[in-house]
N, C-alpha and C positions, 0 to 999 in steps of 0.2 A: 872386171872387179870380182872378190870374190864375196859371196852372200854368206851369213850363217844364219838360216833360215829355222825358224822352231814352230814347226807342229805336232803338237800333242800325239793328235790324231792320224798320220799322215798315213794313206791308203794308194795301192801300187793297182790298176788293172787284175792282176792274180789276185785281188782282197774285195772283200764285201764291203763296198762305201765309196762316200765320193772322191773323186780323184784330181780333184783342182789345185791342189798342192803340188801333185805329182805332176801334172801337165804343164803347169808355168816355171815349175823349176826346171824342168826338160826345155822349155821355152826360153830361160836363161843359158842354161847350158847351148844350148844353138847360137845363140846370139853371142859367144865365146868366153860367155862369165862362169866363173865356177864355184858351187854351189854346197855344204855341207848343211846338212838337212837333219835336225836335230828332234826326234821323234820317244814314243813311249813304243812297250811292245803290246800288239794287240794280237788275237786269235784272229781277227778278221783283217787285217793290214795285206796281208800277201807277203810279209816279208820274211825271206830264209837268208840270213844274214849267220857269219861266221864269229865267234865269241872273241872277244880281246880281254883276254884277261890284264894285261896294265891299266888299259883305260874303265874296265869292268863295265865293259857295252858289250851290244851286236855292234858291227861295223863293215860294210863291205861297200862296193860300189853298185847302184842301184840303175840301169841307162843312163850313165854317165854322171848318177849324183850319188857325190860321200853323202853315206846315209851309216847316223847313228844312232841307234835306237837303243833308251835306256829299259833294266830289264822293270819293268814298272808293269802290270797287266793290268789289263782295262775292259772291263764290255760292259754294252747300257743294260745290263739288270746288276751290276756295282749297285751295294748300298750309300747312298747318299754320307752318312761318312767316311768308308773307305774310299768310295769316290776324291773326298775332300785332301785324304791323306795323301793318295797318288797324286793329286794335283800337285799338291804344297811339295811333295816328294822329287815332281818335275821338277816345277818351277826352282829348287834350289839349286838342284844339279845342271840348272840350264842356265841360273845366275854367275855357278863357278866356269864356265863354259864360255859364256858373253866378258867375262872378266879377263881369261887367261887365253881367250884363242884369239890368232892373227885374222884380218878379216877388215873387209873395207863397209859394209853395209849390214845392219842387226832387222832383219825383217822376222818378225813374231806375228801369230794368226791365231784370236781366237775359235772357238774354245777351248777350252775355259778359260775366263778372265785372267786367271793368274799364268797364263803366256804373255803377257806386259810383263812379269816382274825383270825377265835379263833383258830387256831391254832398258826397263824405268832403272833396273841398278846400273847398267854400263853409262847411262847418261849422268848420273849422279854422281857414280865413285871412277871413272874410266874416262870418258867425256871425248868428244872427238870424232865420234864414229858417227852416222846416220842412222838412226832408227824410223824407219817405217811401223807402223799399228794396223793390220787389219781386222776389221770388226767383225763378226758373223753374229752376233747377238749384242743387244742393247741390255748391260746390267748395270743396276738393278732391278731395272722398269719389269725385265720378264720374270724373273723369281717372284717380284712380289707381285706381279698378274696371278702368276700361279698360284697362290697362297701361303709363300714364303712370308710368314711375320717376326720371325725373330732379329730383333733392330742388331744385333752387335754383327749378325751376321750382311744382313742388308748396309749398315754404316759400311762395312768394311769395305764391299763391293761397290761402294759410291766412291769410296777414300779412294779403292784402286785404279775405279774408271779415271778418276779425275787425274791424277798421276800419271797413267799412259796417258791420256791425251795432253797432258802438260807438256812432258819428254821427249812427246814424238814428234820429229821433223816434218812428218806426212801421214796421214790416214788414211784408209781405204773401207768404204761401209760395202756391204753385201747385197744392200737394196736401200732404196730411195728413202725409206725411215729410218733407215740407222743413221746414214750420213746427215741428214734433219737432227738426229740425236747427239752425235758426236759436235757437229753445229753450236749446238744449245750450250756445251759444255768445255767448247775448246775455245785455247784462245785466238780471236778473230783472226792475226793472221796467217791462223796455218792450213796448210794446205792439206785437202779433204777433197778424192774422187770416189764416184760409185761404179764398182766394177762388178757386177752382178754376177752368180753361178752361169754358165755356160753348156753348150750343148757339144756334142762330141761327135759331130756329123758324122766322121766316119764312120763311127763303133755302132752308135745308134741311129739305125736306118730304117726307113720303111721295108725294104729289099729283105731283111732280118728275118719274115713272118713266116711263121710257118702253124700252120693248123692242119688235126689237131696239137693242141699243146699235151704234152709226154707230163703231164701233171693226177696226180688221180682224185676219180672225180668229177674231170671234166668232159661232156660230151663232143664231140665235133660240132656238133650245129648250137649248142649251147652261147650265149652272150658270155663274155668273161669281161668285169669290172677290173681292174687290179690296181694296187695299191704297192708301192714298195718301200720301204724304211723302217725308222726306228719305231716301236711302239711301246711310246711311251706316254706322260701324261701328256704332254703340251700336242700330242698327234690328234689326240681327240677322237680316238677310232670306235667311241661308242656309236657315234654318229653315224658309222656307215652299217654297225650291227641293226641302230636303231630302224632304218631303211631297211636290211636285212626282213626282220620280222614283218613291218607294212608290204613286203614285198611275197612274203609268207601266206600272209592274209589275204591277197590278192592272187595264190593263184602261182606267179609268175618264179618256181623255179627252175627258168630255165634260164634265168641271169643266176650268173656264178659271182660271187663278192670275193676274189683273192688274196690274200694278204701273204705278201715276201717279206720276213726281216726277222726282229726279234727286241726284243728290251720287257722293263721289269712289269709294265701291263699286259705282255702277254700270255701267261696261264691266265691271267685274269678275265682275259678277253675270249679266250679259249673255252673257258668253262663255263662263260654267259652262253657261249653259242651251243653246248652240250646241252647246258638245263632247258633250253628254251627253243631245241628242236630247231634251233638256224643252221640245216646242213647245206645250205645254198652258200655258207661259209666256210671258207679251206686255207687253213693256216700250211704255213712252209718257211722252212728254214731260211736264212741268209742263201746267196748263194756269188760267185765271186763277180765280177761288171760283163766280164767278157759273156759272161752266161746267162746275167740279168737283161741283158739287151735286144738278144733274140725272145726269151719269154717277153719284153714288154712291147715288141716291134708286136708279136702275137697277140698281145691285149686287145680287145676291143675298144674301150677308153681305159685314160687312168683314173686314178682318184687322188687329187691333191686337196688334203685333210687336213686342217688343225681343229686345235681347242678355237671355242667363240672366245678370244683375248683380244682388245684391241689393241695391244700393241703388238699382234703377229698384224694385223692388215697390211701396214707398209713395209713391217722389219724384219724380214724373211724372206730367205732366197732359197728356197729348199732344191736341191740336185734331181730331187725324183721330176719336178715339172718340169726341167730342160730335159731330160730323159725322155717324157714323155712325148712333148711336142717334136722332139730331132725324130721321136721315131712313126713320127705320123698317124697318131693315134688322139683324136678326140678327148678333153680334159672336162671332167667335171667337177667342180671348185666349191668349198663350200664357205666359202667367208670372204667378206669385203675387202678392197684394199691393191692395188698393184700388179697383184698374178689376175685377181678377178678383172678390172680395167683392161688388162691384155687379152683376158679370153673373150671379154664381150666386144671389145674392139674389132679382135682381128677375124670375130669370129671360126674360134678353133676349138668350145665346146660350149659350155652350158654352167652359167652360174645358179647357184639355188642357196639361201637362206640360212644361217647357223641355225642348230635345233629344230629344223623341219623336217622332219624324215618323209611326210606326203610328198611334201615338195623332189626331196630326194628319191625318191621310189618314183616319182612322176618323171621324173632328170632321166632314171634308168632306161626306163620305159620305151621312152622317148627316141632313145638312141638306139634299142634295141628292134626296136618295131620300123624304125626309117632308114635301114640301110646307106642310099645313096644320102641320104643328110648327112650319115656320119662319115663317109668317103670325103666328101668337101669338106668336111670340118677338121678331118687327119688331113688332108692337102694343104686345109689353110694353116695349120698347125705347123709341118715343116718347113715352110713357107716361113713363117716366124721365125723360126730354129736358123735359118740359115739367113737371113736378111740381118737379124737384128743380136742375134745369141750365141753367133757359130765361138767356140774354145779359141781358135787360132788366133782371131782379133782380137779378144779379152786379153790374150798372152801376151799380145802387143801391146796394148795397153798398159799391163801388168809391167814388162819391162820395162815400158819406157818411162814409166812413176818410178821406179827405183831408181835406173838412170840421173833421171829429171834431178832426183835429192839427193843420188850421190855426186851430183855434179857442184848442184847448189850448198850440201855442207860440209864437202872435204875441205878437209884446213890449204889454205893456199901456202905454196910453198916459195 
């Protein structure tokens, strides 16, 4: 069969960010379906694609998937309207796209929401085709956690949700609360599985480590915390500054607090740490997977961070924690909900309290001063990664949900 798959975002190995798009389409492509993969262009994607000027894209083949990527640029310190505009900007040229190209299956993957729209239009004005909806965010629930109040804008994002999950043949949530959410709002008999972010056994190993880390800064015999993603609001990353300073106060720096990535809190975040003498905190570029994976096998633990929102507990599948745990390193979690359940479960780090920095400077401590503790807790870590998380089965997965509905709603002939 062939897919025409739309991610916004879609990020290759050679790009800074997660790569689960690129993995299951590759996952398809093996499985002998083929794949055109309809993308924006990002500075961090990885992608060096050749220009078509008829079609007015990049376009070339990417390990064996047509990959189009419109010239749209994007990166998370975008101001929230221009954000809006590129999306809408997508979303239209992905609508003419789901309307006039050949193809047997419309699989769309947010973010951002408005990756429903080629599909919610091909079922409306085209009809015939299989649309699959994967979710990676529950909207409007999280904008207005955040403190999104303007109703015309929230109305709309409710109008939309409801519509892709109207249209679509199947869904797919990111984690155990979305697919709860899409639940609430779809109709009962459509079919809805949870295929969560996945680990990359390969890539991210414990085998990776190497100390010391080629970062500056950092000592050899130093603890290193690390943190890697977007930093933005919904990250929450006061929380590990606020740690930062109780950890100041105390004495202890000789824990390093990390931060890899980039988005529009971070000068902000940057310049707390200057005013207030947190230089036990070390800000650093993005940098591409293949090269994030050895710094975070070198981690000490990670730090899997949000905002205190209840609706991140269940509804978030962040890529930095399967990172973390594939590479054998201790996770310290700061908020209730699904990732925390799996770390106190399997025992693979240490949960502590939204807004407790004691508590968090205590978490640090903890890990830093008990070595062989944190050896079994990166054991028990990969141990998870590979039992319950490994990429290649989720792929499976992944294929055989497309499969499954393009079986069940090709038109019989």
């Amino acid at each position: 069969m062939h897919v025409l798959y739309f991610h916004q975002h879609f990020t290759t190995p050679d790009g800074a960010g997660g790569t689960r798009s690129y993995e299951f389409a590759r996952a398809l492509v093996a499985k002998g379906h083929q794949v055109t993969m309809v993308c924006g262009q990002s500075a961090t994607g990885g992608l060096k694609l050749p220009w078509d000027a008829k079609g007015r894209w990049h376009r070339g083949d990417v390990d064996g998937i047509d990959v189009i990527a419109l010239p749209l640029t994007y990166s998370n310190r975008t101001g929230l309207a221009q954000r809006a505009w590129v999306f809408l900007r997508y979303a239209w040229r992905s609508v003419g796209l789901a309307l006039r190209q050949d193809y047997d299956v419309l699989f769309a993957t947010s973010t951002p929401l408005t990756a429903a729209l080629p599909g919610i239009a091909m079922k409306l004005l085209r009809r015939g085709k299989p649309f699959v909806f994967e979710v990676r965010d529950l909207w409007p629930e999280l904008p207005r956690a955040l403190g999104m109040k303007n109703p015309l804008l929230l109305g709309g994002m409710s109008a939309l949700e409801w519509l892709g999950y109207h249209t679509a043949d199947a869904c797919i949530g990111l984690a155990p609360g979305i697919a709860e959410g899409i639940r609430r709002r779809a109709p009962r008999d459509l079919r809805i599985v949870t295929i969560p972010n996945g680990c990359d056994l390969d890539l991210f190993t414990p085998e990776k480590r190497r100390r010391p880390l080629d970062l500056p800064g950092i000592a050899a015999d130093d603890f290193v915390a690390g943190f890697t993603g977007a930093h933005g609001i919904a990250n929450g990353l006061d929380a590990v500054l606020d740690a930062a300073a109780e950890l100041k106060r105390r004495g202890r720096m000789d824990i390093r607090l990390v931060f890899i990535g980039d988005g529009n809190q971070k000068d902000r975040l940057v310049q707390r740490a200057n005013n207030e003498g947190l230089s036990n905190c070390l800000f650093f570029p993005p940098v591409k997977k293949t090269e994030i994976a050895r710094i975070t096998a070198s981690f000490d633990c990670g730090l899997q961070i949000l905002a205190d929102v209840p609706a991140f507990y269940r509804g978030t599948s962040p890529n930095k924690f399967f990172d973390y745990i594939s590479s054998g390193i201790p996770v310290i979690n700061n908020y209730p909900g699904w990732l925390a359940e799996l770390v106190q479960g399997n025992g693979c780090g240490l949960v502590v309290p939204p807004r407790n920095p004691l508590a968090f400077a205590d978490a640090l401590c903890e890990l830093a001063d008990h070595p062989e503790r944190r050896r079994l807790m990166g054991d028990a870590a990969r141990r998870l990664a590979e039992t319950q998380f490994g990429r290649d089965e989720l792929a499976r997965q992944f294929v055989g949900q497309l499969e499954h509905t393009a079986a069940m709603v090709a038109p019989k002939v």
